[in-house]
N, CA, C and O atoms as a GROMACS GRO file, in nm:
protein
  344
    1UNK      N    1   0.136   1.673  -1.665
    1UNK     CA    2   0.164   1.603  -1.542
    1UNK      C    3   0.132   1.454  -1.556
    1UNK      O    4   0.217   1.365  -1.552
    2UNK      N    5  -0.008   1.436  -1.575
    2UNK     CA    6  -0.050   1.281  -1.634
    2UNK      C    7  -0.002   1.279  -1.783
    2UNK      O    8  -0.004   1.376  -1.860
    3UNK      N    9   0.046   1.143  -1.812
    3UNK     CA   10   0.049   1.126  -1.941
    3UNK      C   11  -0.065   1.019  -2.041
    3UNK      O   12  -0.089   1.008  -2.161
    4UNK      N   13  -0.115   0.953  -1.917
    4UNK     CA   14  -0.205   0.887  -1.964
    4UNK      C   15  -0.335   0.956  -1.964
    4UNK      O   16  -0.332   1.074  -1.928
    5UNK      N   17  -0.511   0.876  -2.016
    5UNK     CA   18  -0.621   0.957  -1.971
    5UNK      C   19  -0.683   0.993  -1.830
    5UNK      O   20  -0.670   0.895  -1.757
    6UNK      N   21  -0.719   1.053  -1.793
    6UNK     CA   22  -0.784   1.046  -1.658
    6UNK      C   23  -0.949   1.074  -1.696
    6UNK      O   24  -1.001   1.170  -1.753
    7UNK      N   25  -1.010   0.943  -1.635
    7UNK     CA   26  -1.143   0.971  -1.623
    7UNK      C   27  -1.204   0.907  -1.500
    7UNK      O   28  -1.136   0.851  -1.413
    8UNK      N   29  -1.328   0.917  -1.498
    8UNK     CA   30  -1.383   0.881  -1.330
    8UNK      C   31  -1.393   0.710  -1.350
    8UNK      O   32  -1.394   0.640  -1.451
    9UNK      N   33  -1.397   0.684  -1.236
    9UNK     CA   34  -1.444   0.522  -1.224
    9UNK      C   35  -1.541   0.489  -1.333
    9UNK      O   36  -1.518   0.414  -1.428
   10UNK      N   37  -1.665   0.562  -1.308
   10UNK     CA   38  -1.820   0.557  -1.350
   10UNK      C   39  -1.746   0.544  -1.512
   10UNK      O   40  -1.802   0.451  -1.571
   11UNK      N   41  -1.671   0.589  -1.572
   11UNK     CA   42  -1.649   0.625  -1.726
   11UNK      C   43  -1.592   0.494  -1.774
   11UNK      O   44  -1.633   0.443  -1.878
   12UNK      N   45  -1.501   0.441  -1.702
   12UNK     CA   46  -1.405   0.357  -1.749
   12UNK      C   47  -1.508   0.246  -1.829
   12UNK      O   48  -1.631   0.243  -1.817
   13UNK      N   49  -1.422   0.150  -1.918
   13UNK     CA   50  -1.468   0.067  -1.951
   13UNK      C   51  -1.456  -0.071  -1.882
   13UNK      O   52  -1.349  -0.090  -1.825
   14UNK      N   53  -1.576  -0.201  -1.876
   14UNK     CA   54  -1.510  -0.291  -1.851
   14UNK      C   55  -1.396  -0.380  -1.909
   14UNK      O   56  -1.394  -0.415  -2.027
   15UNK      N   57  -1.285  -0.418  -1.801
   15UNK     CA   58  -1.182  -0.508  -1.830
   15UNK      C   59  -1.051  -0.390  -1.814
   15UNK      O   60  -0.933  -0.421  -1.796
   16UNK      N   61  -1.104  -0.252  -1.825
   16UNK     CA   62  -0.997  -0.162  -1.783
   16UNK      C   63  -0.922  -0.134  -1.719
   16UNK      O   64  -0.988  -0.053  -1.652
   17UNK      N   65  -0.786  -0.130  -1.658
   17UNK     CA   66  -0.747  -0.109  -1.569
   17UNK      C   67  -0.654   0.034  -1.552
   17UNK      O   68  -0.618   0.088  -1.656
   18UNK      N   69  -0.620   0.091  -1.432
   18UNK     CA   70  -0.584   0.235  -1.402
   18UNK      C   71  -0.545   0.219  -1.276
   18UNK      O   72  -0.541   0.115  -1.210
   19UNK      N   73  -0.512   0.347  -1.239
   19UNK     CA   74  -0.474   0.364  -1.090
   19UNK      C   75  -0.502   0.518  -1.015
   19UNK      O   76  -0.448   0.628  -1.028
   20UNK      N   77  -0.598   0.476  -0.943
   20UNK     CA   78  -0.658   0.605  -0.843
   20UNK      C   79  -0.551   0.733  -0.850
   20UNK      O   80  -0.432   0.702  -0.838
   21UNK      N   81  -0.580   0.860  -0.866
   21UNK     CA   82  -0.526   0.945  -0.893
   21UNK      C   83  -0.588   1.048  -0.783
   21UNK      O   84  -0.500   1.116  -0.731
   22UNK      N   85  -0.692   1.070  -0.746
   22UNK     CA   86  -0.791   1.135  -0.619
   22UNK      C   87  -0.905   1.089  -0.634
   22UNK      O   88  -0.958   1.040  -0.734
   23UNK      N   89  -0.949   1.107  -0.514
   23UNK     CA   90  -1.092   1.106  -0.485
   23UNK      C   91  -1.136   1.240  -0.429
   23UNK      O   92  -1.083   1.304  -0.339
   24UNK      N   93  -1.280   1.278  -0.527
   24UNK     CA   94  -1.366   1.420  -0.579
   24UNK      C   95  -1.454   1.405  -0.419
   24UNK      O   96  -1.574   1.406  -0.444
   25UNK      N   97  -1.428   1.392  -0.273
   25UNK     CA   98  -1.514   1.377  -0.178
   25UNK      C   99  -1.476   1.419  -0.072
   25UNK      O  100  -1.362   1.465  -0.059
   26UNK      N  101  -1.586   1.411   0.051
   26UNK     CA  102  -1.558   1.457   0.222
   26UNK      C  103  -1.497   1.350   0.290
   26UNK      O  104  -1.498   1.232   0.255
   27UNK      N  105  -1.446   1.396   0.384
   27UNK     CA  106  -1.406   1.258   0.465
   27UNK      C  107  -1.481   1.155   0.503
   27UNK      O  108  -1.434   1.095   0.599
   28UNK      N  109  -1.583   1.113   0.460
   28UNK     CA  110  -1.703   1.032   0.496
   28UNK      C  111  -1.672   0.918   0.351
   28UNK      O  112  -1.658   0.796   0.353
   29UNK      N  113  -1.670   1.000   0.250
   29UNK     CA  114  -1.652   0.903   0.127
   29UNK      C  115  -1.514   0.916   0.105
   29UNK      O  116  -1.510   0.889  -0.015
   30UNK      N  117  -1.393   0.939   0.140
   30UNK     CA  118  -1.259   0.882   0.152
   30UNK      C  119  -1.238   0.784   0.259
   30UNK      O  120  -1.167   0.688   0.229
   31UNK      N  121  -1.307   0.790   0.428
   31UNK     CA  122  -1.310   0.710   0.447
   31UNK      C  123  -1.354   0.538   0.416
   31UNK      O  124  -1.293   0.434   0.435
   32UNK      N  125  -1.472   0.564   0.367
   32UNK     CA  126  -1.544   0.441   0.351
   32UNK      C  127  -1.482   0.372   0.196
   32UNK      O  128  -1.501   0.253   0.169
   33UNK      N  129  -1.410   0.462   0.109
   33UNK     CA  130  -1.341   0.388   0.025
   33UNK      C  131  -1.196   0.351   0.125
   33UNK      O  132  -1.173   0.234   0.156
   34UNK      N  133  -1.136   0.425   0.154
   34UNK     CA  134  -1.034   0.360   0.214
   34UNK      C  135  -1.067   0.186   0.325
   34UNK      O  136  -0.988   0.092   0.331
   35UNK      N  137  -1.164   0.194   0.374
   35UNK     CA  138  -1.225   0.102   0.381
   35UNK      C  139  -1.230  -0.051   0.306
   35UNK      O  140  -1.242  -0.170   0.336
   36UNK      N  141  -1.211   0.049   0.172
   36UNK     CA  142  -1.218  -0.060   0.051
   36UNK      C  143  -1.107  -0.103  -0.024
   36UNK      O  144  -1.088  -0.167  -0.128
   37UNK      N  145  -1.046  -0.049   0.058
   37UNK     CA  146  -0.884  -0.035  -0.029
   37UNK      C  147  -0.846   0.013  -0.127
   37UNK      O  148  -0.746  -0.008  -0.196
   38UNK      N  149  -0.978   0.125  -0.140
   38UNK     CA  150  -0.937   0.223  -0.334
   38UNK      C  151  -0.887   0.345  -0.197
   38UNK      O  152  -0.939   0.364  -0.087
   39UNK      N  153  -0.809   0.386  -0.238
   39UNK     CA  154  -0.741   0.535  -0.213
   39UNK      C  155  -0.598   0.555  -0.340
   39UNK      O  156  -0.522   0.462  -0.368
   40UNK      N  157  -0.591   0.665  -0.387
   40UNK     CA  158  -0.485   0.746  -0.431
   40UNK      C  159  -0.351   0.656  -0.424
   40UNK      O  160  -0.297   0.635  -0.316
   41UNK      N  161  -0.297   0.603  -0.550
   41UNK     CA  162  -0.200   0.522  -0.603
   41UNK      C  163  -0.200   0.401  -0.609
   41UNK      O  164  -0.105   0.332  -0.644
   42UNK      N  165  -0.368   0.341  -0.558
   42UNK     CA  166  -0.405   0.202  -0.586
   42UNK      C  167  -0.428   0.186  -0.727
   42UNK      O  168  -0.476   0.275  -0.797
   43UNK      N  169  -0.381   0.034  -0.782
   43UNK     CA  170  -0.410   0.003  -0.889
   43UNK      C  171  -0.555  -0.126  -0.899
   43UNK      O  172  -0.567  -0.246  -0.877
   44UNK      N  173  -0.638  -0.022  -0.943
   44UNK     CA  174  -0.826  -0.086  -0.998
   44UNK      C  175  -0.839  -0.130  -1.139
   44UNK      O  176  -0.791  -0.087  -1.244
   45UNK      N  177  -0.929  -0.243  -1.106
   45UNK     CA  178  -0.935  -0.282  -1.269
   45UNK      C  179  -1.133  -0.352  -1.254
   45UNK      O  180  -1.186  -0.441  -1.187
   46UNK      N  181  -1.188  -0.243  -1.363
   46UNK     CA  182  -1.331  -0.240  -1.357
   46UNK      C  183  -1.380  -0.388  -1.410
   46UNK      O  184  -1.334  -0.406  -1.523
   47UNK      N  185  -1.433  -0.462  -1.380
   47UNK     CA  186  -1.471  -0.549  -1.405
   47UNK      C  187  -1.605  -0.566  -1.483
   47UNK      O  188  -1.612  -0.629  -1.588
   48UNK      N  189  -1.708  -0.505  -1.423
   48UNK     CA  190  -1.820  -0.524  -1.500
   48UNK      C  191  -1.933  -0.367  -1.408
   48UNK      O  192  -1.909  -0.342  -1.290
   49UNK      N  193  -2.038  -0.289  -1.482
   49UNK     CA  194  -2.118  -0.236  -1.402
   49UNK      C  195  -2.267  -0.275  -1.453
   49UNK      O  196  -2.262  -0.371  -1.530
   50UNK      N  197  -2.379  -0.234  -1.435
   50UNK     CA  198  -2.515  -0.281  -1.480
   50UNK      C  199  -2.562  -0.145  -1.560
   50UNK      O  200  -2.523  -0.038  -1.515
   51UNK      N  201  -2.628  -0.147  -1.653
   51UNK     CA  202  -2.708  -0.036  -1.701
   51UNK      C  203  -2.753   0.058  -1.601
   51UNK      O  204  -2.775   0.014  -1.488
   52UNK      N  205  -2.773   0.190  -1.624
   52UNK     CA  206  -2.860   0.265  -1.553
   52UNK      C  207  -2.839   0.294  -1.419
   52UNK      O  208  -2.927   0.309  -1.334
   53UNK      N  209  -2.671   0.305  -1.398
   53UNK     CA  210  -2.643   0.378  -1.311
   53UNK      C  211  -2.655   0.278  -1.148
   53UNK      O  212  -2.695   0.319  -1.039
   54UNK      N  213  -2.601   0.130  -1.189
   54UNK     CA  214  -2.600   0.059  -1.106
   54UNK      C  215  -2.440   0.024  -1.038
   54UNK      O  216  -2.338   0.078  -1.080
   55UNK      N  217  -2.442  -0.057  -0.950
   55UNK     CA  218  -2.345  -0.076  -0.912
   55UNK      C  219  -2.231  -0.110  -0.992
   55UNK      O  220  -2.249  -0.191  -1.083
   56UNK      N  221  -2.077  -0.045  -0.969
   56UNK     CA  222  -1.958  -0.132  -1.020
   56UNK      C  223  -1.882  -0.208  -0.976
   56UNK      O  224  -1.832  -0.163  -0.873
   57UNK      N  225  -1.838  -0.330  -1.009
   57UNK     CA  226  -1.767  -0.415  -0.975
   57UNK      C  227  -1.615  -0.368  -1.020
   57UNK      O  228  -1.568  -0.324  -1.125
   58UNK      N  229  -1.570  -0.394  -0.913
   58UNK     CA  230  -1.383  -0.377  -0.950
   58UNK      C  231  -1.314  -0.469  -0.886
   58UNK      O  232  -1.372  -0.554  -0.818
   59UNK      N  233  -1.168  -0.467  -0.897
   59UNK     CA  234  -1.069  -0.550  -0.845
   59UNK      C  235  -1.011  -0.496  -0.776
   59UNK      O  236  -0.997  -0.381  -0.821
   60UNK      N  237  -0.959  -0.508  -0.681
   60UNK     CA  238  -0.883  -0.396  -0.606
   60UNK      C  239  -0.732  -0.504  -0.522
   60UNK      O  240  -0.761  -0.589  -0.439
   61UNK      N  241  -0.647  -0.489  -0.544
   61UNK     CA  242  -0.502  -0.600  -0.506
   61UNK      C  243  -0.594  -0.735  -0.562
   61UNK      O  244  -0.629  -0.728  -0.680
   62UNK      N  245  -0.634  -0.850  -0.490
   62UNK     CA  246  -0.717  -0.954  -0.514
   62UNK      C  247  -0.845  -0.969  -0.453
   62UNK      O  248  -0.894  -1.080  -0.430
   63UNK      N  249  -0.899  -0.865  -0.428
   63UNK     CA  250  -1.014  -0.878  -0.407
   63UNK      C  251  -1.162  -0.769  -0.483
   63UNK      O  252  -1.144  -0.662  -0.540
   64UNK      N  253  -1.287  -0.831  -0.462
   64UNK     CA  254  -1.382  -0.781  -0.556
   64UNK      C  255  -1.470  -0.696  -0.469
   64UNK      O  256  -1.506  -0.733  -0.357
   65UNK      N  257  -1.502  -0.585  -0.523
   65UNK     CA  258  -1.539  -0.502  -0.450
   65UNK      C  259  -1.652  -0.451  -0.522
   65UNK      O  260  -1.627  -0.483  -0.638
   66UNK      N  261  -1.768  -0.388  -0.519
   66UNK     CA  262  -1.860  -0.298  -0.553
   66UNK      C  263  -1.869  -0.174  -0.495
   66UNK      O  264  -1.864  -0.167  -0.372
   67UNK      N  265  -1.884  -0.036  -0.584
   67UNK     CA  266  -1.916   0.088  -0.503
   67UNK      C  267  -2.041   0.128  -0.595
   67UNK      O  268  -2.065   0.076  -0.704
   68UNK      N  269  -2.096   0.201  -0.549
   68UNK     CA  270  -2.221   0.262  -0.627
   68UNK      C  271  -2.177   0.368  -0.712
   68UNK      O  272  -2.067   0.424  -0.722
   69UNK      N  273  -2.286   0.385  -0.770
   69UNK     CA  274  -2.262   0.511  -0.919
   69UNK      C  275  -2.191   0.617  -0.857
   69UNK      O  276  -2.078   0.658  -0.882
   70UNK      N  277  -2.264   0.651  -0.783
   70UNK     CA  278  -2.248   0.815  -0.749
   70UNK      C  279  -2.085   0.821  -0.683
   70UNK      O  280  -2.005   0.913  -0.693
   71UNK      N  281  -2.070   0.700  -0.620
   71UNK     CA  282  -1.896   0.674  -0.599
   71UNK      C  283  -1.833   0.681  -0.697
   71UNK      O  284  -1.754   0.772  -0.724
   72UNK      N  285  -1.857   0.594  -0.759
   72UNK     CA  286  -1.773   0.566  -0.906
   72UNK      C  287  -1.749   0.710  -0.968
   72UNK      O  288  -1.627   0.725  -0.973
   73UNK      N  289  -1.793   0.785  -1.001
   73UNK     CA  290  -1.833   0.944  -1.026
   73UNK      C  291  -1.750   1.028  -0.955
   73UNK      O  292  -1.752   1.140  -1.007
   74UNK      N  293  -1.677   1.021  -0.860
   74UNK     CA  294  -1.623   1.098  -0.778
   74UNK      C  295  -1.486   1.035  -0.738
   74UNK      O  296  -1.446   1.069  -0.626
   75UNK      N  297  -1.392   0.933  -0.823
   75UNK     CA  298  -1.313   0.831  -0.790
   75UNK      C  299  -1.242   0.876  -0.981
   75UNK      O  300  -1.312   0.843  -1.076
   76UNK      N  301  -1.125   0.937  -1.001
   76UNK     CA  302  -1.025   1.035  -1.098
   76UNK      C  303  -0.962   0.915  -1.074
   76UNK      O  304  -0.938   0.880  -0.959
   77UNK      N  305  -0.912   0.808  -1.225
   77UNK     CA  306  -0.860   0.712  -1.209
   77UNK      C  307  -0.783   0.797  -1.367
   77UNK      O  308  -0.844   0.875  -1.439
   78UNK      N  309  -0.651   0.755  -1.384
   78UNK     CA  310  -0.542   0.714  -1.514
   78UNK      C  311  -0.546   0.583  -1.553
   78UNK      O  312  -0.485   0.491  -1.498
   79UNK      N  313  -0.616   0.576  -1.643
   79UNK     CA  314  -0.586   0.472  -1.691
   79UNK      C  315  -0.455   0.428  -1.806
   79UNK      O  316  -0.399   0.506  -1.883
   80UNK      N  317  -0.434   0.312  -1.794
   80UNK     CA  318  -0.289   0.257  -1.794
   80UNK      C  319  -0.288   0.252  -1.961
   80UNK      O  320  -0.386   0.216  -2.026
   81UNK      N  321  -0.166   0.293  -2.016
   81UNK     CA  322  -0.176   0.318  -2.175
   81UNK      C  323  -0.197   0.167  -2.205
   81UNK      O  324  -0.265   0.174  -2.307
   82UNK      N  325  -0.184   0.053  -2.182
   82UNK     CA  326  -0.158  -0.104  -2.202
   82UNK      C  327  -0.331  -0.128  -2.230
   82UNK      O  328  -0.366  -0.214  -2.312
   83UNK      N  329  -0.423  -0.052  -2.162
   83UNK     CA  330  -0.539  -0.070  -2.146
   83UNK      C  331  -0.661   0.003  -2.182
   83UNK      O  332  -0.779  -0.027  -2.162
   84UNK      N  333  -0.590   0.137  -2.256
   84UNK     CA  334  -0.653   0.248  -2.330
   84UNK      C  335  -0.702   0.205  -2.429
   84UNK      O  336  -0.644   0.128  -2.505
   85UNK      N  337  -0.797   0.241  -2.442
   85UNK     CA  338  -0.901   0.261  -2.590
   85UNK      C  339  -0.888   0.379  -2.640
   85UNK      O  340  -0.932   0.472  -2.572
   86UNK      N  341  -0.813   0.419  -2.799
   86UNK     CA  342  -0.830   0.524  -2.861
   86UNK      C  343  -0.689   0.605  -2.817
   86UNK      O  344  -0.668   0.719  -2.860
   0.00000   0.00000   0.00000
């Protein structure tokens, strides 16, 4: 069905870019990303996260956004073959 990889936000590398495929959550954390403008066929591009399970920075249309680990973790992104590693 996918032809590219699918892995979670939390996995990706920085400078990566992909596009939301689902979100692993209740309506509490679909809302509050929709909020953010990540929902299902948005195109994200990870920018940078901190060691140890800290916040990630992404891009989302033109703007910069942060979600926390445990988000990032629950956010099934494809990433784009142009931008694949391996």
């Amino acid at each position: 069905m996918y032809q590219n990889k699918l892995v979670t936000l939390a996995e990706m590398k920085a400078g990566q870019t992909g596009v939301v495929v689902e979100v692993l959550g209740g309506r509490g954390l679909i809302r509050r990303l929709d909020a953010l403008n990540i929902r299902p066929g948005k195109k994200v591009t990870k920018l940078s996260s901190t060691l140890f399970r800290g916040p990630i920075m992404l891009r989302v249309n033109n703007s910069q956004v942060a979600v926390g680990f445990g988000m990032a973790r629950k956010i099934i992104v494809e990433i784009e073959k142009s931008s694949a590693t391996g």
